[in-house]
C-alpha positions in Angstrom: -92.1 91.4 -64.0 -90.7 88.5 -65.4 -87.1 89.3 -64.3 -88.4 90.3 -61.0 -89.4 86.7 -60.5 -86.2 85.0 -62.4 -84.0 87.3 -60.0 -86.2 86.3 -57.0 -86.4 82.6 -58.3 -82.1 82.7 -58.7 -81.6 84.5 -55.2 -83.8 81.9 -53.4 -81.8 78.8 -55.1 -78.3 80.7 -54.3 -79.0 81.3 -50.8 -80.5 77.7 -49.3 -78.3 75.7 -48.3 -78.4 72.2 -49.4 -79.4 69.4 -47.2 -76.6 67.2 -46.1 -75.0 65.1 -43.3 -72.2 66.5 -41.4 -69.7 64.5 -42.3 -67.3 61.9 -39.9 -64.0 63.0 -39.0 -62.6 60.6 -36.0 -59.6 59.3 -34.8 -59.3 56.9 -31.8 -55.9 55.5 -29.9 -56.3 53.3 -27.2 -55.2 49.4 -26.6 -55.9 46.0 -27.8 -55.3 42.7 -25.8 -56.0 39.2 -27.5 -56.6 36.3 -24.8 -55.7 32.5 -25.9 -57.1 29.5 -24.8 -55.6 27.0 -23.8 -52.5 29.2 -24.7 -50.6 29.9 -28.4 -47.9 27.0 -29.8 -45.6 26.4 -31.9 -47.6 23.7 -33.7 -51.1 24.6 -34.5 -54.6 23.9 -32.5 -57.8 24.6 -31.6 -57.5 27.9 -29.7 -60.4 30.2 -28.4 -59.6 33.5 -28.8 -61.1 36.5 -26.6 -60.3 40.4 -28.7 -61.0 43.3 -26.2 -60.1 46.6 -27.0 -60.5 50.5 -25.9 -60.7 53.3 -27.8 -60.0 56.0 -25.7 -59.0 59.3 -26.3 -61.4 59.9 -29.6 -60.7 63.5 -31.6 -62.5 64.7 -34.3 -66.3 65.6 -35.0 -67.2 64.1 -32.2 -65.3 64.7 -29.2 -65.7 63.6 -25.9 -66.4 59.8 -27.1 -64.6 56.5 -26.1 -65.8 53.0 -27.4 -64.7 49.6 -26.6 -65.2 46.6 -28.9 -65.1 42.8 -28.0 -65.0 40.0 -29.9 -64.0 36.0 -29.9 -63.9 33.2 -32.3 -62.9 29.4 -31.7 -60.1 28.3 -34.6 -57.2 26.3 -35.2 -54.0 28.6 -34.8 -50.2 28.7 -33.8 -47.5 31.1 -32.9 -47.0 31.1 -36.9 -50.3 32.5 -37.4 -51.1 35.5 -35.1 -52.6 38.2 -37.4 -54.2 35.8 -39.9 -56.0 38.0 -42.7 -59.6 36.9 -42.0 -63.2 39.6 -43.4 -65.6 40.3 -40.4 -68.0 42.1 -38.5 -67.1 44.1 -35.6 -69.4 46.2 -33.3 -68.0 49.2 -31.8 -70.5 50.5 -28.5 -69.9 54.1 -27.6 -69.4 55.8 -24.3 -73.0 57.2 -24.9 -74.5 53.5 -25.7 -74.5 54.1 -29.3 -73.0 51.1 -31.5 -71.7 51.0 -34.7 -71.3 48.1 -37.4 -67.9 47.5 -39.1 -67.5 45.2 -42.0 -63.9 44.8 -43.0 -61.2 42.8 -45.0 -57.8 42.5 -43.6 -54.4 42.5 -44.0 -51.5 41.9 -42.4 -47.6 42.8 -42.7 -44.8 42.0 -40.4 -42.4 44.2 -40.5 -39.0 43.9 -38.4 -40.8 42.1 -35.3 -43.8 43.7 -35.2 -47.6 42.2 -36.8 -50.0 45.7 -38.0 -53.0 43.6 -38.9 -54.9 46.5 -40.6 -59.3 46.3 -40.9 -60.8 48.3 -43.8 -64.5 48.5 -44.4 -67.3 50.3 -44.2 -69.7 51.3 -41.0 -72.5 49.3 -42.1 -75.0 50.0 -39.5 -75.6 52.4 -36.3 -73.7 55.7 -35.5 -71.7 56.6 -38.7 -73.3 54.4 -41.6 -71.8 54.5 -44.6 -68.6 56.0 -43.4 -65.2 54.6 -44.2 -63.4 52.8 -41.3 -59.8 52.1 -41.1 -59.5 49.9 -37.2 -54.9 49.3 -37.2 -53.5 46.8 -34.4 -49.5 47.0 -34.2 -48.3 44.2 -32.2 -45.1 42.3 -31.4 -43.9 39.1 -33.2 -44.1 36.2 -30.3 -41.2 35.4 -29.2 -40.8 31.9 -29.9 -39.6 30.5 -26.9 -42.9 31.5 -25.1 -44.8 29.1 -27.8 -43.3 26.1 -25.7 -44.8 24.7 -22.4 -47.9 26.6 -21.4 -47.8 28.6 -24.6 -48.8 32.0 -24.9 -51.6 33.4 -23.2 -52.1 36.7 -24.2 -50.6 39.3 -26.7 -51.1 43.0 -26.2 -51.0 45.5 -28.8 -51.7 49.5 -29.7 -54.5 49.9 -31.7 -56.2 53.0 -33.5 -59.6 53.4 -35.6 -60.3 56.0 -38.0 -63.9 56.6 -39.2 -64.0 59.3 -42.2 -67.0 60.5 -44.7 -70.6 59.7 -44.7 
């Protein structure tokens, strides 16, 4: 009787699943454009800045979704300075209304006239906690000359996010 119960006890742990999360598989393209007010110079200055981006097509685990993330922040900056390495918070809202919290670092490389300003963090909050989030903006290097006179207005750039795990 005793092996009756081990074997029952054995086949009952073998064959229930364990409870987990599905986990995050997503990858977004879409587009990134960064307003600047009163416009980007040579020489730095106070400039508000405007980030609007949308991520649309999204493939993966959850298909079907789009997001779109905006974002500003008033600092002192100059044609010399696009793509500043800066940590943050960023909410992503979802085609369905769902948001989700990115806290990031950054870093930034500029290679043969381009600026990839990469964000790597963690979804902190909303749809995907704890999941790994990679958010990469590929840009080009201003052209100088549009840094004199009115200055540069607006830069736009490709941009993808990838969420993975939890």
């Amino acid at each position: 009787m005793f092996k009756a119960l081990l074997a029952a006890a054995l086949l009952t742990v073998v064959v229930t699943p364990a409870a987990s999360a599905d986990p995050v598989a997503l990858e977004c393209v879409g587009t990134k454009t960064t307003q600047y007010s009163p416009g980007l110079k040579l020489f730095p200055s106070v400039q508000r800045i405007e980030y609007d981006a949308i991520f649309s097509p999204c493939a993966g685990t959850a298909t079907g979704v789009s997001a779109i993330q905006s974002s500003g922040v008033t600092k002192v900056a100059s044609c010399l300075s696009v793509g500043e390495s800066n940590p943050g918070l960023l909410q992503y809202v979802w085609s369905d209304g769902e948001s989700s919290f990115f806290s990031y670092e950054t870093t930034v490389q500029r290679p043969a006239g381009q600026i990839v300003v990469t964000k790597t963090g963690t979804i902190t909050a909303g749809r995907y906690t704890g999941a790994t989030a990679v958010e990469t903006t590929t840009g080009v290097t201003p052209n100088v000359l549009d840094c004199v006179g009115d200055g540069i207005k607006s830069l736009p750039s490709a941009v993808t996010l990838s969420i993975v795990g939890a």
